[in-house]
Residue, then its C-alpha position, 0 to 999 in steps of 0.5 A: x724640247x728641253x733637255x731635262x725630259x729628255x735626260x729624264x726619259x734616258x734615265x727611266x729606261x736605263x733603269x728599267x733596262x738594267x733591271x730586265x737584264x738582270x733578272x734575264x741571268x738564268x740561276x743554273x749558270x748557263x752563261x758560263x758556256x759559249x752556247x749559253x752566253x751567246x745562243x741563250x743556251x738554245x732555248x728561246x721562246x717563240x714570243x721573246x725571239x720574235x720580239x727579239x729579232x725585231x730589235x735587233x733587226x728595226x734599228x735607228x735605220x727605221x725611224x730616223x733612217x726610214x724616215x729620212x729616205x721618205x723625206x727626202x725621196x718619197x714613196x718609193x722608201x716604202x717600196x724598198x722596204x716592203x722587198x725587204x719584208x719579202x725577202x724575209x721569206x728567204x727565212x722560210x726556206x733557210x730558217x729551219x736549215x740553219x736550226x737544224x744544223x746548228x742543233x746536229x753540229x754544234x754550231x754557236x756562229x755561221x762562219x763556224x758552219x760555213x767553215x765546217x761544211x766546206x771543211x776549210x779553217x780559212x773559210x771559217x777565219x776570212x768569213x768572220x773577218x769579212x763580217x767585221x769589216x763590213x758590220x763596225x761601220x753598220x754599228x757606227x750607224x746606229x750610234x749615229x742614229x743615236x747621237x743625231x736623235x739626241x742632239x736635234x731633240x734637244x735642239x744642240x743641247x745634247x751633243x751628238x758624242x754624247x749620244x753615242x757615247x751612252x749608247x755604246x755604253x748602254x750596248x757594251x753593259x747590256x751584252x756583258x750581263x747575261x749574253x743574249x738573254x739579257x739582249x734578248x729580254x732588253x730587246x723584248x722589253x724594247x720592242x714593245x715599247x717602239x711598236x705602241x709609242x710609234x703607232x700612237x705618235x701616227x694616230x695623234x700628227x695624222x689627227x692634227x695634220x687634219x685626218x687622212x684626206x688632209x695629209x695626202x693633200x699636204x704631201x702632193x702639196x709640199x712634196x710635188x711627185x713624192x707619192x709617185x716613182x722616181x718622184x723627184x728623182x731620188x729613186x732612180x732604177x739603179x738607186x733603188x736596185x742599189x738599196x734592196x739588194x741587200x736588204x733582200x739577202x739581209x735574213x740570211x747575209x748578216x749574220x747578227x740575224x742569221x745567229x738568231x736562227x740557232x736560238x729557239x727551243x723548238x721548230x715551233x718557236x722558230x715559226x712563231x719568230x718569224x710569224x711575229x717579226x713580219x707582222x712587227x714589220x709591216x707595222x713599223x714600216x708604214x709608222x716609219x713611212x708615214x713620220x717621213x711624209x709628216x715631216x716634209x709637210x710641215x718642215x720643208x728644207x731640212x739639212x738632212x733627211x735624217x733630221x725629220x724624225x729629231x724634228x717631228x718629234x720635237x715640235x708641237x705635233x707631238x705632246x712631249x711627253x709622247x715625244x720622249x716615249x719614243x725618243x726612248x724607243x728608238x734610242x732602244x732600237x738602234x742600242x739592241x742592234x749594237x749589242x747584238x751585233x756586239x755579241x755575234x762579232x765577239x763569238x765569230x772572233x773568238x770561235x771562228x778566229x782565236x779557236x782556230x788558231x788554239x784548237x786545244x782552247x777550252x769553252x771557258x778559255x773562249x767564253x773569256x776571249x769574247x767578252x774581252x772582244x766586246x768592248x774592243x768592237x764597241x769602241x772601234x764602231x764608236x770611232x767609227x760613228x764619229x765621223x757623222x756621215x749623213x744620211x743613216x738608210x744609205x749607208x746602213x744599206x752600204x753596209x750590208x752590201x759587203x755582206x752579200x759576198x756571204x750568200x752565194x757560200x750560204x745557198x751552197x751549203x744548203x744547195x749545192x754539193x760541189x761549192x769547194x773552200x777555194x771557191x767560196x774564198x775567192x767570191x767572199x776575198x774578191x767580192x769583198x774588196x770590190x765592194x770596199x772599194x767602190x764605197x770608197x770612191x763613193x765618200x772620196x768622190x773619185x770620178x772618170x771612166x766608168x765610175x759616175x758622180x755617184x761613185x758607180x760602177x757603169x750606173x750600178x752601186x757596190x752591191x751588184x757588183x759584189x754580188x755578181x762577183x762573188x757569184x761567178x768565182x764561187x762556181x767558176x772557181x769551185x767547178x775548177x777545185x776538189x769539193x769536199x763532196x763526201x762532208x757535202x752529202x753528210x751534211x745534207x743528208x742529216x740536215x734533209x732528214x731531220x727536216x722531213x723528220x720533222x715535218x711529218x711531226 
């Protein structure tokens, strides 16, 4: 595709993005707060969270990663992405609980929670910079996304630093404008415009692929096994059990998402998130799939599966100006994830860390610090992104895995009264290192004993592990250490109260 079209589309949606974003900034200040700037002062609507929460959420790992796996593994990326769908009812069950709490105690992030309930500074200090750790590599991915869109589209005339660059550009402005109001109104704007682009691009390459019937026949065609499980062996039990663990827990361990859940105004609102974010979910997962089969029937033997969207949407199945319109959107995806991403790592170093470590530090003295945050999270994840690692839906899933260290201390605030500060320090620290570790045999392709070619650990990936760690030091640790029982029963006891309380409204 020629590059002016595409500058031209980039320049259209800087325009129209910018515009929303600023006129999201409320005119009573509120920004001029922590809750304000990165809660949106908890007042959300219902439709704007929902639509919100899908951006954030449906990044570049949708179309182009999605869409990768599909090409290069078959139906089974579908599979894998429908448990995650099912696991969003997690939400159902903590969603309410983490706006209760929120709204009782003041909580702008989920460390700071975690940190109180367990009544431990470190707690709120290690969960934070575990956070970190593990979600500049999943911001780089999405600048990836970005650079690898860019550059296939216009066939090397865009450079993939390039593209990362305007989208790390792009995330840092967005997040500095207004907070999350201006995130949240850009990712509105956003979310809209990839749910009808990519829907539409669907009907019109399944149209002239022949119809239905046509391309099922063309996938069993090029693809031999594609539409069966392992299919051609790329969804193996261990791969697949790898790749939906994390994404299972994704609601409630990355906490990009999981802060979203302290941002609606009512109860009401929240159901309406999550009621729009499913429905949002469904749709983009059988658009993702099916781009996924569309490109290994008509372009077999690409580099990287990652190449299939770039590819598609550059050829003549799409009309160009189509082509761009959702180039757009998925441009728009993978920059809303970054800035909220941008904006939750910012307000955990700076709640969860600098006031730790300055108590007496006011709002304002805090609301600074995690501005100057921001650009310094940007640039770290654009480094990050310059490594050009393949394939965006795996190392999206690695990612998250290292946030799955975060679950066992989650459940236990809600769940479980004896979980104790030391427990939930040893499952995070420990989980956490065996996780970075095991990714790192991964990428160096350290072999021999019980690690496989694929850098697995007895056949099973990072994940599991990190997740049985962290669940067995969690409660062996904590049945062995003082628990803070008494903030325990306090804390359930609001948290269950006002939600019977609100129930029986």
């Amino acid at each position: 595709m020629d590059a002016t079209y595409i500058w031209t589309g980039i320049v259209i949606y800087v325009v129209f993005a910018s515009v929303t974003a600023w006129l999201s900034r409320s005119r009573d200040g509120s920004e001029s707060s922590m809750t304000g700037y990165f809660l949106g002062n908890r007042g959300m609507g219902g439709f704007v969270s929902a639509m919100s929460y899908s951006a954030t959420t449906y990044s570049a790992f949708m179309l182009i990663g999605l869409a990768g796996l599909t090409y290069a593994g078959g139906i089974g990326a579908l599979g894998f992405e429908l448990i995650y769908l099912c696991g969003v009812t997690l939400v159902l069950v903590f969603g309410p609980r983490f706006w209760l709490a929120g709204k009782e105690y003041g909580y702008v992030t989920p460390s700071e929670m975690l940190g109180d309930r367990y009544e431990s500074r470190a707690v709120a200090v290690v969960t934070a910079l575990t956070s970190c750790v593990f979600l500049i590599p999943y911001s780089a991915v999405q600048l990836a996304g970005v650079g690898y869109l860019l550059n296939g589209m216009s066939d090397g005339s865009i450079s993939f630093t390039a593209g990362t660059v305007i989208a790390t550009v792009l995330a840092i402005a967005f997040s500095l404008v207004a907070g999350l109001r201006s995130v949240a109104w850009t990712d509105s704007l956003q979310a809209i415009i990839m749910i009808i682009s990519a829907t539409i691009v669907v009907l019109v390459v399944i149209n002239r692929l022949g119809g239905i019937g046509d391309f099922f026949d063309g996938i069993t065609e090029a693809s031999p096994g594609a539409l069966t499980v392992p299919g051609n062996g790329f969804f193996s039990l261990s791969t697949f059990i790898g790749l939906t663990l994390p994404w299972i827990f994704f609601s409630i361990s990355n906490p990009q998402v999981s802060q979203r859940l302290y941002t609606p105004k009512s109860m009401k609102d929240l159901r309406v998130m999550l009621l729009g974010f499913m429905a949002f979910g469904f749709i983009y997962t059988l658009v993702a799939v099916t781009w996924g089969f569309a490109a290994s029937i008509e372009f077999p033997g690409l580099a990287t599966g990652d190449l299939a969207t770039p590819t598609l949407l550059s050829s003549d199945l799409v009309p160009t100006a189509l082509g761009v319109i959702v180039m757009v959107g998925i441009m728009a995806a993978a920059v809303s994830t970054i800035d909220s991403i941008l904006l939750t790592l910012s307000s955990m170093v700076t709640r969860d860390v600098y006031a730790q470590a300055k108590p007496n530090a006011t709002d304002s003295q805090q609301l600074m610090v995690g501005k100057i945050v921001i650009p310094v999270i940007a640039v770290l994840a654009y480094l990050f992104a310059r490594l050009e690692l393949d394939l965006i839906a795996v190392l999206s899933v690695s990612a998250s895995a290292g946030l799955l260290v975060m679950v066992p201390p989650i459940i236990g605030t809600f769940f479980w009264r004896r979980g104790s500060a030391a427990g939930v320090l040893s499952g995070v620290i420990v989980g956490g290192v065996v996780v970075a570790v095991l990714e790192y045999t991964k990428s160096e392709v350290i072999t021999g004993g019980p690690l496989n070619e694929m850098g697995k650990l007895w056949g099973q990936d990072s994940g599991v592990w990190g997740l049985l760690v962290s669940v067995a030091l969690f409660i062996a640790v904590s049945l062995a250490t003082k628990a803070p029982t008494e903030k325990a029963d306090r804390f359930l006891s609001v948290v269950s109260t006002k939600l019977k309380e609100r129930q029986a409204v």
